[in-house]
C-alpha positions in Angstrom: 8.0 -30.5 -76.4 6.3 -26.9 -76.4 3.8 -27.8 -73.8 6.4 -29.4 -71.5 8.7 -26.3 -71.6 6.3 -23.9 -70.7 4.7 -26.2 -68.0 8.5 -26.6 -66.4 8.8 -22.6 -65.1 4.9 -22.6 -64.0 5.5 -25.3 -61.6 9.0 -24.1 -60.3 7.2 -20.5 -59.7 4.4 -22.7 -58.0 7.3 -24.4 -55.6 9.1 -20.9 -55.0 6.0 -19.3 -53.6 4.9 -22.3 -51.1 8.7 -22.1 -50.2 8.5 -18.2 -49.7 5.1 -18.8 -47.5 6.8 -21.4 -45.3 9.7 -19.5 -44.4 7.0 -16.0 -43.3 5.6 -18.2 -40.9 8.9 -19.6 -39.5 9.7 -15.8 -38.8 6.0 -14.8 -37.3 6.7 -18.0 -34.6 10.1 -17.2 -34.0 8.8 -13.2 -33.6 5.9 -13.9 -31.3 6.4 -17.7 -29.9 9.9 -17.2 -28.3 8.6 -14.6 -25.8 9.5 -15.1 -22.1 6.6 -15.1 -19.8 6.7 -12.0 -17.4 7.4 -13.2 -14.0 4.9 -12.8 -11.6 5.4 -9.8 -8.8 6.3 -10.0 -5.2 3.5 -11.5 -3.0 2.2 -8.9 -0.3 2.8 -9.8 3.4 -0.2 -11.6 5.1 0.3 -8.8 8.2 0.0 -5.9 5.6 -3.4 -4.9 5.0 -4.3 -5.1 1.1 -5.5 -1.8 0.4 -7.8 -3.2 -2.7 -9.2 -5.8 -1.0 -10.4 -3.9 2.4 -11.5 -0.8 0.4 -10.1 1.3 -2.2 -9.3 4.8 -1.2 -12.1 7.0 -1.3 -12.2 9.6 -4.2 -12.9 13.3 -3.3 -12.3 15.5 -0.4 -9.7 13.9 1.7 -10.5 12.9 6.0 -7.7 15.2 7.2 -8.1 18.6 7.7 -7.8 21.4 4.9 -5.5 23.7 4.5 -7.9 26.2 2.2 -11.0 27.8 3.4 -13.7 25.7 4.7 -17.1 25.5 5.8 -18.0 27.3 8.6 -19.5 25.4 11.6 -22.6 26.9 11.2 -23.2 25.9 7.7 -22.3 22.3 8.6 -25.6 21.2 7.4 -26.3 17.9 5.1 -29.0 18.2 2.0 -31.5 16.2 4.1 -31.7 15.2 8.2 -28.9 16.2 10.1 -25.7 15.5 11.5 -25.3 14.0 15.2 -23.3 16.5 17.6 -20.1 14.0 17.1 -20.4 14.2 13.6 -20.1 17.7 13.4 -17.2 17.9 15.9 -15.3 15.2 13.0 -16.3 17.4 10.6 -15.6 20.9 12.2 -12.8 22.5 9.7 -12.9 19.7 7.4 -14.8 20.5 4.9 -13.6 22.9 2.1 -15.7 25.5 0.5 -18.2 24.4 -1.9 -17.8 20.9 -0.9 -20.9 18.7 0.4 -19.7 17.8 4.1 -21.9 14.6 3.6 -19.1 13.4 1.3 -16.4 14.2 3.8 -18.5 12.4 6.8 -18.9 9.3 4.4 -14.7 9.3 3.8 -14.4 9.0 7.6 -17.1 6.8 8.0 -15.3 4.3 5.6 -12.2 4.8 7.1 -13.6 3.5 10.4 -15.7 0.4 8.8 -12.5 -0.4 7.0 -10.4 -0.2 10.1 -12.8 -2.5 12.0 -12.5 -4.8 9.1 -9.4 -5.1 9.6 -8.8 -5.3 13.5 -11.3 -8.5 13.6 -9.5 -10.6 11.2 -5.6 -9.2 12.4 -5.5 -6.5 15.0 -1.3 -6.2 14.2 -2.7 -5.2 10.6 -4.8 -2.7 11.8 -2.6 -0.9 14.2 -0.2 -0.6 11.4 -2.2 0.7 9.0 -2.6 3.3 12.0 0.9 3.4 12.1 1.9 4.0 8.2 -0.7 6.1 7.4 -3.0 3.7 5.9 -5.9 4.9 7.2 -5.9 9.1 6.9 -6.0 10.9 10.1 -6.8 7.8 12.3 -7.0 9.4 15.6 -9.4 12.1 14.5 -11.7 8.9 12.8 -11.5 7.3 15.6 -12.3 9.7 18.5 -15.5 11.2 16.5 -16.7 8.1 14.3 -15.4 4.4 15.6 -14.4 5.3 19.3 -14.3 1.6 20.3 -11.2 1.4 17.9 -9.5 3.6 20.7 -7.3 1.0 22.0 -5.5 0.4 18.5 -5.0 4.3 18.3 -3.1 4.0 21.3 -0.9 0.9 20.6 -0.1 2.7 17.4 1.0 5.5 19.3 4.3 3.3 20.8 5.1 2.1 17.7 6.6 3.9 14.5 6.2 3.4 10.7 9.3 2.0 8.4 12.2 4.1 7.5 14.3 6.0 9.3 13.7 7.3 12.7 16.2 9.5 14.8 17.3 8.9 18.1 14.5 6.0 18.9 14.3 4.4 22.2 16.5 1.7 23.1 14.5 -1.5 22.7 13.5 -4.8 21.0 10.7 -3.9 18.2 9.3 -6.3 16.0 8.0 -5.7 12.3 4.0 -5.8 11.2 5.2 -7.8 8.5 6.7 -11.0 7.3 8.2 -9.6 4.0 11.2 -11.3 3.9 12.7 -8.2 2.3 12.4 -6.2 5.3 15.8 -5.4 6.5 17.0 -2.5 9.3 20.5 -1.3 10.9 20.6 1.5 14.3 23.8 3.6 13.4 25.4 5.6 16.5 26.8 9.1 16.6 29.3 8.8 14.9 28.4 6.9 11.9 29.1 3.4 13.0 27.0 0.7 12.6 25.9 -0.7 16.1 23.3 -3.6 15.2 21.6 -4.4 11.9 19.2 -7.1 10.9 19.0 -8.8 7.1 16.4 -10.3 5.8 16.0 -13.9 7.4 13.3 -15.5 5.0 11.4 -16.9 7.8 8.2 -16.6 8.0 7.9 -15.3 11.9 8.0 -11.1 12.5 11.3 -9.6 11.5 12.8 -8.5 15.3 15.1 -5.4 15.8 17.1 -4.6 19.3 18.0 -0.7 19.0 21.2 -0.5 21.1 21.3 2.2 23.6 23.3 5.2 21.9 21.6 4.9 18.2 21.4 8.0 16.3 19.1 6.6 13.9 17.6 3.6 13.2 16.3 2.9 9.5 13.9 0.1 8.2 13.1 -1.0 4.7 10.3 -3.0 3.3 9.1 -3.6 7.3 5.8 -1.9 7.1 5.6 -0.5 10.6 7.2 -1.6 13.8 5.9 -2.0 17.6 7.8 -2.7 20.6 8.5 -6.3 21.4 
């Protein structure tokens, strides 16, 4: 009778314990298992350049030019060979003080190569990265560096970039992009609304028709716009 008394409590400790262990994992799956899977993020318009996958920006001095003190024309010199007449024009007040101009050039050089890039496989792309600022001080790029990329410079120049614009010409415009978040309204004078345009989901460019008389015309999520 001894034995079996003292065997009873070992063996109801024993079941207590697996019991304990079963419910600690029930509360480590319910912790970590019940989780809801982030949703994925919005899906970048085919017409919008991907700034990753044509070339990340360049580190270091920037294309446009300084406003500090910089390198003297004279002293425009690279560590080895030399720099082509239309190379130093590009770089002419560019380059700040203690700053290797080679750098700079090689910014603007990218700029262009990326820009090309781009124009072969969707010229609309191209012209508005122009357009938003994609790629830094385009025209100057372009006119010293890429000058066969002159035409886009001046389609860019008869469009304008999303956001708000005052008094814009009358007109139909139609977005660089086919985010279907990309919505716009042309507000008159005297605050009234006179056309506006929300998102339509289809996959064709978003198109805006600025009434004659708008005050200001403002565009979200519509990359850049160019007339119709």
């Amino acid at each position: 009778m001894r034995r079996s008394l003292h065997r009873r409590p070992a063996a109801a400790a024993a079941v207590l314990a697996t019991a304990l262990l079963a419910l600690t994992a029930c509360s480590s799956q319910d912790e970590g298992g019940d989780a809801a899977p982030k949703a994925a993020g919005p899906t970048r318009s085919a017409a919008v350049p991907d700034r990753q996958a044509e070339a990340p920006e360049p580190a270091g001095p920037t294309a446009s030019a300084t406003k500090g003190p910089v390198v003297p024309d004279s002293a425009l010199k690279p560590v080895t060979g030399s720099f082509t007449e239309k190379e130093k024009k590009y770089l002419s007040g560019r380059v700040p003080v203690n700053t290797d101009p080679a750098a700079v050039l090689q910014t603007g050089q990218e700029s262009c190569q990326r820009l090309e890039r781009t124009a072969k496989r969707d010229k609309d792309a191209a012209v508005g990265a122009i357009i938003s600022g994609d790629i830094r001080d385009a025209e100057a790029v372009v006119e010293h560096l890429c000058p066969a990329q002159k035409p886009l410079v001046a389609t860019a120049g008869t469009g304008f970039p999303d956001g708000t614009l005052t008094r814009p010409k009358a007109g139909t415009y139609r977005a660089l992009t086919t985010d279907p978040a990309c919505t716009w309204r042309a507000v008159g004078a005297d605050g009234e609304v006179l056309a506006s345009g929300p998102a339509t989901g289809s996959e064709g460019p978003v198109r805006a028709k600025i009434p004659a008389g708008t005050r200001e015309f403002t565009s979200s999520a519509c990359y850049a716009w160019l007339p119709a």
